[in-house]
N, C-alpha and C positions, 0 to 999 in steps of 0.2 A: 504494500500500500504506500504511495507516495504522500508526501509531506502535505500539501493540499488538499487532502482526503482525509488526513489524520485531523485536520482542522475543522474540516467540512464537519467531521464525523461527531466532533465532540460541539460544534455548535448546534446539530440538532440533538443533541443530548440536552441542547438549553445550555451548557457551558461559557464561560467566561474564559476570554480570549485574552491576552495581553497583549497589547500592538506598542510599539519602538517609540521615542519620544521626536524631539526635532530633529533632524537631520543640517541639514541650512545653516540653522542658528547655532546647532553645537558646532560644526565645524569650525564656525567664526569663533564660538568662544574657548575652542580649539586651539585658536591662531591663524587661522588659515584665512588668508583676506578674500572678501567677498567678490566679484569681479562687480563691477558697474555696469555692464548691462547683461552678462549671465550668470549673474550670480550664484548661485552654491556647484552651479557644471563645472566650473574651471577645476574644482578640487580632483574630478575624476582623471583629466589629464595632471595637476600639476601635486595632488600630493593623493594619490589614491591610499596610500601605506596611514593617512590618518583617516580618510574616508572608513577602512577596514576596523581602526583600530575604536569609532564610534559603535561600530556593528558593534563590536565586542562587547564593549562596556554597556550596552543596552541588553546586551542576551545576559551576559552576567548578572545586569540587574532585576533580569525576569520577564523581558521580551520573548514573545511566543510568536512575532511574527514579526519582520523587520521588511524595512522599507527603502529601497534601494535608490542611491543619490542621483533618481533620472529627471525631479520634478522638473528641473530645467533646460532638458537635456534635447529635446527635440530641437527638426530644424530652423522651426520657428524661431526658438530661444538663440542658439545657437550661431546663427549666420548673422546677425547683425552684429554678434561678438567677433566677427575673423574669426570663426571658429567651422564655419559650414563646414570644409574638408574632415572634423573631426565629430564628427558625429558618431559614426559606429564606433569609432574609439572609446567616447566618451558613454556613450550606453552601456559597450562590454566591461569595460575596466569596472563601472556601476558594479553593475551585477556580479564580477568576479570577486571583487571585493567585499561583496556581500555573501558569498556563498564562501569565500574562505576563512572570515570570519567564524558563518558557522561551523565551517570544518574545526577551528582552535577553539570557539568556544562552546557551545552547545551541548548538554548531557543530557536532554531529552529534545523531541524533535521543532525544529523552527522552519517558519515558512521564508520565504524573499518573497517580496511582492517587486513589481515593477512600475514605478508608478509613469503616469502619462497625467499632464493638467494643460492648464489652459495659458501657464507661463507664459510672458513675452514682453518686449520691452515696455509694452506697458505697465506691464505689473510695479518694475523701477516707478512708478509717476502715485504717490500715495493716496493723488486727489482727482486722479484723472480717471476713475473707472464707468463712466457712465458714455456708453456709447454715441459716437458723433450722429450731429443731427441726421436723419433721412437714409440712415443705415441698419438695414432688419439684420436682425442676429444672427440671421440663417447665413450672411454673407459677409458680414463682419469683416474686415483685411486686416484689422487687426490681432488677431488669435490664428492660431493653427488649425488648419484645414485636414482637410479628409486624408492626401497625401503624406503633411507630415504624421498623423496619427499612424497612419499603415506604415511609413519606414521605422516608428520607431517603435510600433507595437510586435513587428517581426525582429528588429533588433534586440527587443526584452525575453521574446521567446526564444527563439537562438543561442541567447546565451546563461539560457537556462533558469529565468523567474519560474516560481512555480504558480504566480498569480498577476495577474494585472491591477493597478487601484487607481481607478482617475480619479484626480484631484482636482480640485477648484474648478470643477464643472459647472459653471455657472449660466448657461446658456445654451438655449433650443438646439440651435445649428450647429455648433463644433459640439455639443452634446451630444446627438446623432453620430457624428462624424468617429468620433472619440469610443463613443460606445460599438460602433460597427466594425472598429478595426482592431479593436480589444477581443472583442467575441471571435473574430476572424481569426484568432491565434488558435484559438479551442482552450484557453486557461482559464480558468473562473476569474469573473470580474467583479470588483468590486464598483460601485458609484458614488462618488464622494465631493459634495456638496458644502458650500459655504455659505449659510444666510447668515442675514446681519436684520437688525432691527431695522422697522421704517417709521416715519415720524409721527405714523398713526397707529403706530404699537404692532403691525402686523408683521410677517416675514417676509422678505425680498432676499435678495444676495449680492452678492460685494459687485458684480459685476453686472447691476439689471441692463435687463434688453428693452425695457420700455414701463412706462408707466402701470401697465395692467399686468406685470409680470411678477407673480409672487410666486413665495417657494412651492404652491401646491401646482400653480400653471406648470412650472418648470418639473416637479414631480410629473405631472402628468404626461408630458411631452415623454420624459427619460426612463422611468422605472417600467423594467420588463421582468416578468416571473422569473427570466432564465439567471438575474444576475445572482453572484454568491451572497452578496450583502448591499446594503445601500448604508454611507457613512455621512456625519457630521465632521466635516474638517475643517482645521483654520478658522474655527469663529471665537467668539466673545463666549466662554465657557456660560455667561447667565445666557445667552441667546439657545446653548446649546441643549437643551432641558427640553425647551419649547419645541425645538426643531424635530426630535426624538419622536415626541408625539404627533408633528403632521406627519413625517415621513410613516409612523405608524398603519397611520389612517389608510395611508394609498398600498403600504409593502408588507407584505404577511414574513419575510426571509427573516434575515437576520439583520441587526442594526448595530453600525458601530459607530464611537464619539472619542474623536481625539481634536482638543482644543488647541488653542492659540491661546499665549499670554506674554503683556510686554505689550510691547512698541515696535514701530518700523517707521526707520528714516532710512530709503534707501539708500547703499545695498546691504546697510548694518540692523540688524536688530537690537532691539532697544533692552536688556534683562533687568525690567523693572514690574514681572508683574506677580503672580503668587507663586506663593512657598509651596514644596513639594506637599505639607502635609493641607493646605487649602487647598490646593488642585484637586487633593484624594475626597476634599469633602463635595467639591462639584459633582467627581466621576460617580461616588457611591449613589448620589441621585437620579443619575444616565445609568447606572446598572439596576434601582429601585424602577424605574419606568422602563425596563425589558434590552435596554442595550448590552452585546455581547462580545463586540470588538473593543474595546477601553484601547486611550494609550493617549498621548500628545501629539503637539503639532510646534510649531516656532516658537522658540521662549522654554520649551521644555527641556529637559536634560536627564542624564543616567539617573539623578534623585529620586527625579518625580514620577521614574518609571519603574524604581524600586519599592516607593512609596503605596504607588499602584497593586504592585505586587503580592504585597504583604499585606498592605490592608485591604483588598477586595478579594486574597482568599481566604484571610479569617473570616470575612462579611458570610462567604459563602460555607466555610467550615461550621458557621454558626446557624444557618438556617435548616 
């Protein structure tokens, strides 16, 4: 039985998952300088040996499923870095890195994911997510297309993810896109969503397509039975409670919640936001309303995925 089977197998037990914390932001607080316009990719070409050495310290602290440094790694992200020529470079190094970590550290089984988002130089722009006038989402020029999702969804497979996770899928059209060429690997995919608060208390996402577009539209458009999970990523941990229960409503699978805390000026993160053992008090409520992927997102680090660890298996020791 492969590694994404074992996973598979214990979330329809109803099991509690443990997922990797930042990636991105540990590296930076790593040392590793952030690049200015592909930010946490450059690590894969230019210091993969700390890249690995993050796996590690995340599986040691109780990562059940880790997440390989591709979120910015497509061609989109990529080629306005000078970096086009290095793309499959920078996806396999990802993943080897991640799979040889688990090789050193691992004593019972861990998954790689491969993640795939919606990265691109705009994301560097902290106030600029709201798409240009008279541009449907479906066609957006600025995010990654159907193409870059297919070269780097066979580039994750190839080099041996045993899952796909798209990230900061915030949007109908490279939603589709994203989702089509993930499933096209034949890996179980994960879909993983960023809403953020709207000023009339509802859910939208960091990257709305238009005024009518809320997290259940965009649910609606995305969630297919076949996916492995549908996730909460990169948001505002109070937002993330809320989200838990629309995405309920529309997805019967499994549901995972790994937040953001801190700040972003880019292409630095800000480590100014809660402590590992406050983060653990958000997650115990995302695992109280039926969430089974737990982990972090920017702003997190090995603590707060250790934190996770041990406090949401006693939660579970104890029920």
């Amino acid at each position: 039985m492969g590694v994404a089977e074992v996973i598979s197998g214990r979330l329809a037990e109803r099991e509690l998952v443990i997922i990797d914390g930042g990636m991105g932001s540990q590296l930076q607080a790593e040392g590793v300088p952030m690049d200015e316009v592909a930010w946490s990719a450059r690590a894969n070409l230019d210091r993969p040996d700390v890249v690995q050495r993050v796996h590690e310290a995340y599986i040691r602290a109780g990562a059940e499923v880790i997440i390989a440094n591709t979120f910015a790694a497509s061609r989109a992200a990529l080629e306005p870095a000078g970096l086009g020529s290095r793309v499959a470079e920078a996806n396999r190094n990802a993943v080897r890195a991640a799979l040889r970590a688990r090789e050193a550290a691992a004593t019972s089984p861990v998954a790689v994911a491969g993640s795939m988002s919606s990265f691109c130089p705009i994301a560097m722009e902290p106030t600029a997510t709201d798409a240009p006038p008279g541009s449907p989402g479906s066609e957006d020029p600025r995010f990654p297309g159907a193409a870059d999702y297919r070269e780097q969804a066979a580039l994750l497979a190839d080099a041996g993810a045993d899952l796909i996770a798209l990230e900061m899928i915030d949007g109908r059209g490279y939603g589709r896109a994203a989702v089509a060429a993930a499933a096209g690997t034949g890996l179980p995919v994960w879909l993983g969503i960023s809403p953020a608060r709207r000023d009339d208390g509802t859910l939208g996402t960091l990257a709305e397509l238009g005024d009518d577009d809320s997290l259940e539209d965009l649910l609606s458009a995305l969630v297919d039975p076949a996916l492995a999970a549908v996730t909460v990523m990169h948001a505002d941990p109070g937002v993330t409670l809320d989200a838990v229960e629309v995405i309920r409503a529309q997805y019967a699978g499994p549901i995972g919640a790994y937040a953001e805390t801190g700040g972003w000026q880019p292409p630095n993160w800000v480590f100014d936001g809660l402590t590992p053992g406050e983060y653990l008090q958000h997650a115990t409520t995302w695992a109280d309303r039926g969430a089974q992927l737990i982990g972090g997102c920017c702003g997190t680090g090995p603590g707060h995925i250790r934190a996770l660890a041990d406090g949401l298996a006693k939660r579970t020791a104890a029920q």
